[in-house]
TORTI-780796 format. One record per residue (C-alpha): x, y, z. Coordinates in pm, whole numbers, plus 50000, padded with zeros to 5 digits. Example, Ala and Ser with C-alpha at 12.3 -4.5 7.8 and 13.67 -1.06 7.14 Angstrom:
// residues 2
+-------+-------+-------+
:     u :     v :     w :
+-------+-------+-------+
: 51230 : 49550 : 50780 :
: 51367 : 49894 : 50714 :
+-------+-------+-------+
END
This chain:
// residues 382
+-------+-------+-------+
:     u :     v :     w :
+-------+-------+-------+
: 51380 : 48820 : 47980 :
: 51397 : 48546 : 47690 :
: 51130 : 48333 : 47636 :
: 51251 : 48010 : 47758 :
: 51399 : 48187 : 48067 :
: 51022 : 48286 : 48152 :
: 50823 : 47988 : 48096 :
: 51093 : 47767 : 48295 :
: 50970 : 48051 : 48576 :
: 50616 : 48041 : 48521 :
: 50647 : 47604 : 48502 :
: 50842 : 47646 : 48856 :
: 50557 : 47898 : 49002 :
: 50292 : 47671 : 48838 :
: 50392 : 47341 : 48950 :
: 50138 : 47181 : 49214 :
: 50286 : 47129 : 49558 :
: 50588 : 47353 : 49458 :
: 50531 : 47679 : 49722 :
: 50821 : 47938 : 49778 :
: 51033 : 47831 : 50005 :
: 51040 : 47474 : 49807 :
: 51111 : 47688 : 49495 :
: 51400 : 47874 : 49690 :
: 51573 : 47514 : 49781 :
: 51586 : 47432 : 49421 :
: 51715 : 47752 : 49303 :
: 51991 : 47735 : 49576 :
: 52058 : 47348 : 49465 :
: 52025 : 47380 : 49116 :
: 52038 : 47719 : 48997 :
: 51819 : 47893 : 48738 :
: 51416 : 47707 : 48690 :
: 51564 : 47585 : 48303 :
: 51826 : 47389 : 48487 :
: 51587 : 47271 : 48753 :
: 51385 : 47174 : 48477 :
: 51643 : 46960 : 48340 :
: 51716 : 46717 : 48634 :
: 51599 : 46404 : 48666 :
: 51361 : 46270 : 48880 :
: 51635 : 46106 : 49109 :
: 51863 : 46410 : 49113 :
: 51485 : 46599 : 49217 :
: 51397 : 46364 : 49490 :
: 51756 : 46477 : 49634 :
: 51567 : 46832 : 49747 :
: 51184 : 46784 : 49784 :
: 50930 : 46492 : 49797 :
: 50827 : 46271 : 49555 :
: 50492 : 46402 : 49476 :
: 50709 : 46718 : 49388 :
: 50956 : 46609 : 49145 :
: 50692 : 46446 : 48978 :
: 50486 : 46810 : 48953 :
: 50814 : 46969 : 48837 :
: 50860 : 46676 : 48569 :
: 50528 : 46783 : 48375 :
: 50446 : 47117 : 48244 :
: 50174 : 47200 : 48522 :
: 49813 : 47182 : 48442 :
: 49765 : 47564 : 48350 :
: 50090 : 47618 : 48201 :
: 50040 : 47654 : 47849 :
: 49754 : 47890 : 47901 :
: 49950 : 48127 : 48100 :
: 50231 : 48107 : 47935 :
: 49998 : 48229 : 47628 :
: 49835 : 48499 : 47859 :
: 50160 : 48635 : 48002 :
: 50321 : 48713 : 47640 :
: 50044 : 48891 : 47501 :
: 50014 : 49120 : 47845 :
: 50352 : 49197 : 47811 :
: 50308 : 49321 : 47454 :
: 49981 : 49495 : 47593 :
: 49994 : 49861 : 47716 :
: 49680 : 50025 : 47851 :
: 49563 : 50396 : 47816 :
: 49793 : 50533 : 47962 :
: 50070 : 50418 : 47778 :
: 50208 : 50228 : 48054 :
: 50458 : 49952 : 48040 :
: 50467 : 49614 : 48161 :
: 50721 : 49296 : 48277 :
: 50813 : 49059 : 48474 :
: 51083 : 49066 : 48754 :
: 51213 : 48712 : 48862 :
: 51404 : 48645 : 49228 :
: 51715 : 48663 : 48948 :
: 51654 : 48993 : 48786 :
: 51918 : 49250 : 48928 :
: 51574 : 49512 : 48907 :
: 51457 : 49272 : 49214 :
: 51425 : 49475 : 49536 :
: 51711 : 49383 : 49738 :
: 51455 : 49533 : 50064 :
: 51228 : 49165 : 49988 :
: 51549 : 48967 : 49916 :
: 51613 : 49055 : 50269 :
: 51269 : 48897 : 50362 :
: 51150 : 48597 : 50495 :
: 50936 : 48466 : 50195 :
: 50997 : 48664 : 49870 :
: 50816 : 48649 : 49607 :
: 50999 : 48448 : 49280 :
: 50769 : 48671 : 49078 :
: 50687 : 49026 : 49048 :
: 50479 : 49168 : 48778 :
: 50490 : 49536 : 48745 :
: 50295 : 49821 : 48547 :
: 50437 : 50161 : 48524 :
: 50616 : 50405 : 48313 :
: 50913 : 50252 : 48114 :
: 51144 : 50472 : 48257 :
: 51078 : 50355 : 48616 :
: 51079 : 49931 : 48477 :
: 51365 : 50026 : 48319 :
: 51587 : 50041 : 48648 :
: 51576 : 49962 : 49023 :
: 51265 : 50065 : 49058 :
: 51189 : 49999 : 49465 :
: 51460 : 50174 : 49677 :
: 51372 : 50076 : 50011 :
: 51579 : 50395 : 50152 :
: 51328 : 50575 : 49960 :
: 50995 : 50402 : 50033 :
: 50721 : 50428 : 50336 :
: 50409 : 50237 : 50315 :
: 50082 : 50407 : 50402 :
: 49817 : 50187 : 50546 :
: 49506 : 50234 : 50790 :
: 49109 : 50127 : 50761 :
: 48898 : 50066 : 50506 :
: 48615 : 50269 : 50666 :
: 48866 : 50562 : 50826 :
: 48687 : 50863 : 50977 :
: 48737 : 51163 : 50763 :
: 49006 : 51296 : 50966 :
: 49173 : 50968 : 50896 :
: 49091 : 50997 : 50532 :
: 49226 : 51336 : 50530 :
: 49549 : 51277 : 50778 :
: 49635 : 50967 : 50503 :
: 49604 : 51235 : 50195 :
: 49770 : 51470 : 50363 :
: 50077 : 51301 : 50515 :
: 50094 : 51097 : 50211 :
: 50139 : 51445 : 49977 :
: 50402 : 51576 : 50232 :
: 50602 : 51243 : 50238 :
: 50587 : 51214 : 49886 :
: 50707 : 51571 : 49864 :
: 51024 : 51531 : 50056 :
: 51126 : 51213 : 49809 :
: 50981 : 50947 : 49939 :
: 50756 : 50650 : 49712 :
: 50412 : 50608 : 49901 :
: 50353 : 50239 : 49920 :
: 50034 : 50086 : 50022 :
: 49746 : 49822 : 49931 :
: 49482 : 50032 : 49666 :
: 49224 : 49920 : 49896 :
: 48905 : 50156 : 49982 :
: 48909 : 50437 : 50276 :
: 49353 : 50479 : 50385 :
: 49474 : 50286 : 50125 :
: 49296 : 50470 : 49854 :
: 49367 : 50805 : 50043 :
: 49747 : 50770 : 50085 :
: 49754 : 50665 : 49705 :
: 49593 : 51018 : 49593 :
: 49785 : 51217 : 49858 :
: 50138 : 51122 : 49696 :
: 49945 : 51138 : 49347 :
: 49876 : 51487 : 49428 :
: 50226 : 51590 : 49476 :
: 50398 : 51396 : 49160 :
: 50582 : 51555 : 48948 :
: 50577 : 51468 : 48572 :
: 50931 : 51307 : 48466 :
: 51025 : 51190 : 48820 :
: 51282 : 50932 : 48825 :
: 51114 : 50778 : 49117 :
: 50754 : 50638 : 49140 :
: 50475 : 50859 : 49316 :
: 50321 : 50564 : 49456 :
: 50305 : 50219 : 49481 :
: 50032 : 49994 : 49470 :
: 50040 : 49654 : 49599 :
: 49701 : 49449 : 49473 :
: 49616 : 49077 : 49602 :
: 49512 : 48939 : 49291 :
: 49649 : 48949 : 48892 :
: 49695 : 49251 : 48776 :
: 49404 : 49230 : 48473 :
: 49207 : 49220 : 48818 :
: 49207 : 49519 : 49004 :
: 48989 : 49495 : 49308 :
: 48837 : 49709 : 49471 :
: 48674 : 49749 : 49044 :
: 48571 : 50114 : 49227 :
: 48922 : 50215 : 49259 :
: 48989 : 50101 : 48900 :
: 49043 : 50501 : 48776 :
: 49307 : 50525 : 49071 :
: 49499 : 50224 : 48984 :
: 49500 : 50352 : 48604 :
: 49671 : 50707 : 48781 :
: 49892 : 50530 : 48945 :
: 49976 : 50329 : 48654 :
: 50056 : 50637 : 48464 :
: 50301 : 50819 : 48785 :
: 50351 : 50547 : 48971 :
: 50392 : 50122 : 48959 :
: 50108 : 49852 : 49039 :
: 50289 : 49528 : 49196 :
: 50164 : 49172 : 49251 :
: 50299 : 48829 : 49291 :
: 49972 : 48633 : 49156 :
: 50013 : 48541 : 48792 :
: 49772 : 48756 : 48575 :
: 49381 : 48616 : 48604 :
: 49391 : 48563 : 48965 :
: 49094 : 48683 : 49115 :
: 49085 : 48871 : 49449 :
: 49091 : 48571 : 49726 :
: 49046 : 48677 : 50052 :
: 49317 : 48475 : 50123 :
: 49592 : 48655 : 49895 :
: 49530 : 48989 : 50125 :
: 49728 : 48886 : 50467 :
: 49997 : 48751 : 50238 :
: 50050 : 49030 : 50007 :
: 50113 : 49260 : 50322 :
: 50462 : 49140 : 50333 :
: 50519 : 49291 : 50032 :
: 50430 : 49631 : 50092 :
: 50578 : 49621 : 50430 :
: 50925 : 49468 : 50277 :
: 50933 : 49705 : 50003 :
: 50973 : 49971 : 50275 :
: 51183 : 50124 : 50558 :
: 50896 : 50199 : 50724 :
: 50516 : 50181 : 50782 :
: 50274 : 50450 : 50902 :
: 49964 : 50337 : 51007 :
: 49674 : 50617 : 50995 :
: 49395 : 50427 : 51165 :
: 49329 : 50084 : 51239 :
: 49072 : 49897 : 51444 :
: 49130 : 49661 : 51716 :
: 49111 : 49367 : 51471 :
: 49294 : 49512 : 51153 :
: 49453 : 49389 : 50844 :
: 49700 : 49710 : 50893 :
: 49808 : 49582 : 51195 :
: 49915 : 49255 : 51027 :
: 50142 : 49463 : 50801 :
: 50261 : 49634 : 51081 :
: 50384 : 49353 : 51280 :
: 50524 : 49233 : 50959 :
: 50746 : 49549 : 50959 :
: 50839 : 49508 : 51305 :
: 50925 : 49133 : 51230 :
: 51130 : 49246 : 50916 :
: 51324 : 49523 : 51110 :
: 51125 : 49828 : 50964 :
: 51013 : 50155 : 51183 :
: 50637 : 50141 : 51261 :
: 50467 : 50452 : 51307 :
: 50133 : 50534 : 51428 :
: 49924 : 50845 : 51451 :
: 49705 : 50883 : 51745 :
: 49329 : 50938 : 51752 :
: 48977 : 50985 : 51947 :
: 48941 : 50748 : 52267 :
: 48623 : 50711 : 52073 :
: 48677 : 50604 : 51767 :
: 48703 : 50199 : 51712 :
: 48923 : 50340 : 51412 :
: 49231 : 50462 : 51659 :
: 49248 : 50156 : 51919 :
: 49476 : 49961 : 51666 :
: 49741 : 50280 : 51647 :
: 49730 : 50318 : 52009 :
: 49774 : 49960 : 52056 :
: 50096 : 49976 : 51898 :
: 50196 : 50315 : 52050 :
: 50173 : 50152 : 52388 :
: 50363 : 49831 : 52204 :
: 50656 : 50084 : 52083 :
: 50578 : 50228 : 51771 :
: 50650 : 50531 : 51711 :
: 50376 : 50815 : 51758 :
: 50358 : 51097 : 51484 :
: 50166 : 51431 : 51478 :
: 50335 : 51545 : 51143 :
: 50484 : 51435 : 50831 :
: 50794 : 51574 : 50987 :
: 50752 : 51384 : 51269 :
: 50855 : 51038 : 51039 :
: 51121 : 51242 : 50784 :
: 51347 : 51292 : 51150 :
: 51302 : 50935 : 51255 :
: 51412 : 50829 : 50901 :
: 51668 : 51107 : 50882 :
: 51578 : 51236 : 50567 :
: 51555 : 51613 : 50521 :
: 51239 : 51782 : 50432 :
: 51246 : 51925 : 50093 :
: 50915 : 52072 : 50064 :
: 50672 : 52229 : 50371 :
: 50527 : 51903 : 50525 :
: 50211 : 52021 : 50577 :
: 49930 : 52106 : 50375 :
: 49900 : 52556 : 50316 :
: 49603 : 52672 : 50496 :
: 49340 : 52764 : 50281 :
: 49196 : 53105 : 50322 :
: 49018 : 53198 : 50626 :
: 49147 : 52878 : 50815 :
: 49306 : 53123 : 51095 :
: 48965 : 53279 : 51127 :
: 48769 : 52931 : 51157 :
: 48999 : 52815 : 51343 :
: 48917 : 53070 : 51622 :
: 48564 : 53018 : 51560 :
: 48346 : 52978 : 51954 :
: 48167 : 52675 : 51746 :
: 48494 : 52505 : 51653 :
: 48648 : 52531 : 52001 :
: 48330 : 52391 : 52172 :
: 48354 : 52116 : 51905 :
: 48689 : 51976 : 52012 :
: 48809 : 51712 : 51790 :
: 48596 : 51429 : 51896 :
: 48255 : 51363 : 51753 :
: 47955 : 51580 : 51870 :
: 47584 : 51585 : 51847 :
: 47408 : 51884 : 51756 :
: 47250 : 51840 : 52146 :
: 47614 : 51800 : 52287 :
: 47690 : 52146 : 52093 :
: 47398 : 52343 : 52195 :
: 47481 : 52287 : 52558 :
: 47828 : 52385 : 52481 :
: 47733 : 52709 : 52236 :
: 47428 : 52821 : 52409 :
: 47345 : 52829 : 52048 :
: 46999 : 52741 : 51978 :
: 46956 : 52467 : 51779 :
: 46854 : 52659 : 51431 :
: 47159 : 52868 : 51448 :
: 47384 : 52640 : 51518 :
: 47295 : 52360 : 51234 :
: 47343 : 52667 : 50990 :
: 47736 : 52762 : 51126 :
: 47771 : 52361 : 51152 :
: 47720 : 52375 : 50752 :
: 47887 : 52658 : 50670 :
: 48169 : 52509 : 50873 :
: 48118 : 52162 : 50676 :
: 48107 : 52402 : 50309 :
: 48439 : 52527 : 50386 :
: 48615 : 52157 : 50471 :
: 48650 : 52263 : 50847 :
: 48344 : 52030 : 50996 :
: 48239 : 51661 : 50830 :
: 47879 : 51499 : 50921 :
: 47940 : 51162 : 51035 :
: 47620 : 50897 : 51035 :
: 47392 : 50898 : 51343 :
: 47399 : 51312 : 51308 :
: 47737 : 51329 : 51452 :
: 47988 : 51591 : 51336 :
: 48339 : 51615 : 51367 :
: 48567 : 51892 : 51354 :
: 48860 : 51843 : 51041 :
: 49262 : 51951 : 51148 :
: 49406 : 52121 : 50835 :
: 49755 : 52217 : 50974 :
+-------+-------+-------+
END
């Protein structure tokens, strides 16, 4: 992008008063922001109000300083070598999927190997967000890492938010399953504030992976900080990038669900996977089970309803010994719902020395987790 061409976009993203859909007007009125920039006043008050003609008239309060900002990030790289720009609602690189949208963004910035900036780097046909609770059980946490690695396997982008517990688990699951030179990205990150901002600042080693295999998106010019506020909004990205959205697990009251009904809204699948009756986590994916999303058991489950063919196995090898545990008297008794170690001696006839021992060799092999309140809960592997 020339110079002028991005500060007349950062002046028409800038200007107070001057949202999206106002921006969108002018663009269909006018044409590109440097011929926007060049009307009059009167020609201006033709399209919006007065108070914003006046904003577009002036180079916006912060202008200069971001203009500054901008240039030297996209002369930056990081660690990882990765690349940087700047995709306007023009750029033939803009993902037709959020052109198809209600509210695209006029600006995406984008970090990620040059080979991936280079060309259309979000095929929706290709792309299934990922998205659950920030506090998921760790059957959630592993059912995200695990679908996410199969998905990813069978050609698919993993797109989802970089936020803690799902988000952060589907991001490492299609991590684990890249493959170095791939012309499409691993996964892709969606953040709610600038991108010299990454919040959660713990998952600031992911984001740096996924930098390096994958692409980090976000419409907020670079210094925003993470508003609560930005969150909700930036769902309809991750959701529009996509042909689909999984959700893992979800409370009653989630910010998954919003991105869900987004991708209902937007004419995506929705896809849920089932859980406990008594885990808070699973009432949101039931809740849209019983409102017609689709329910899923297997990676499999969402390649069929998407109709693409599985290239790879989509689920996870069993590790040594699994077919033995998995016939194991203490993992039968333990069902799949959480347990006390009382609930399990009634069930074992185990006394209770015994069976805390097999409940830890069970945990040091990956088949049991301890949960808070000395609760365990078995882990499905296959």
């Amino acid at each position: 992008m020339e110079r002028d061409e991005l500060a007349a976009w950062l002046h028409l993203t800038l200007a107070p008063g001057v949202g999206n859909s106002t921006a969108r007007r002018l663009l269909a009125r006018f044409g590109p922001p440097q011929e926007i920039l060049r009307q009059p006043l009167s020609a201006l008050r033709e399209c919006v109000t007065q108070a914003q003609a006046q904003a577009l008239c002036a180079p916006p309060p912060k202008w200069q300083a971001q203009w500054k900002t901008s240039c030297a990030w996209l002369r930056g790289t990081d660690a990882q070598g990765s690349a940087r720009t700047i995709i306007t609602l023009g750029d033939a690189r803009y993902p037709q999927a959020l052109l198809d949208t209600q509210d695209p963004p006029l600006l995406l910035y984008l970090m990620g190997p040059q080979r991936l900036l280079a060309q259309r780097p979000f095929p929706v046909e290709r792309c299934l967000a990922v998205v659950g609770s920030r506090n998921p059980t760790p059957q959630g946490a592993e059912n995200a890492r695990l679908f996410s690695r199969a998905l990813h396997g069978a050609g698919l982008s993993i797109v989802s938010g970089l936020a803690l517990g799902v988000d952060a688990a589907a991001h490492e699951g299609a991590l684990d399953a890249a493959i170095d030179g791939a012309d499409f990205a691993a996964t892709i990150a969606v953040l709610g504030s600038g991108l010299d901002h990454v919040y959660p600042r713990k998952n600031l080693g992911l984001a740096q992976r996924i930098a390096a295999r994958g692409l980090l998106v976000s419409e907020y010019p670079l210094g925003t900080p993470p508003l609560a506020v930005n969150f909700p909004k930036r769902n309809r990205i991750i959701s529009g990038l996509c042909q689909g959205t999984l959700v893992v697990e979800a409370a009653a009251a989630s910010g998954s669900l919003i991105t869900a009904r987004l991708a209902a809204e937007q004419g995506r699948e929705v896809f849920a996977i089932p859980g406990s009756i008594h885990a808070p986590q699973s009432r949101g994916c039931h809740a849209l089970i019983r409102q017609g999303a689709k329910l899923v058991e297997s990676a499999q489950d969402v390649l069929e309803e998407l109709r693409i063919p599985a290239t790879t196995p989509t689920t996870a090898a069993a590790p040594t010994g699994a077919a033995q545990a998995a016939d194991s008297p203490l993992l039968q008794a333990l069902g799949f719902d959480p347990q006390s170690v009382d609930a399990l001696v009634a069930r074992t006839g185990m006394d209770a020395a015994a069976l805390q021992v097999a409940l830890l060799e069970l945990e040091l092999a990956g088949h049991v987790a301890r949960l808070p309140g000395g609760l365990f809960q078995r882990l499905g592997r296959g």
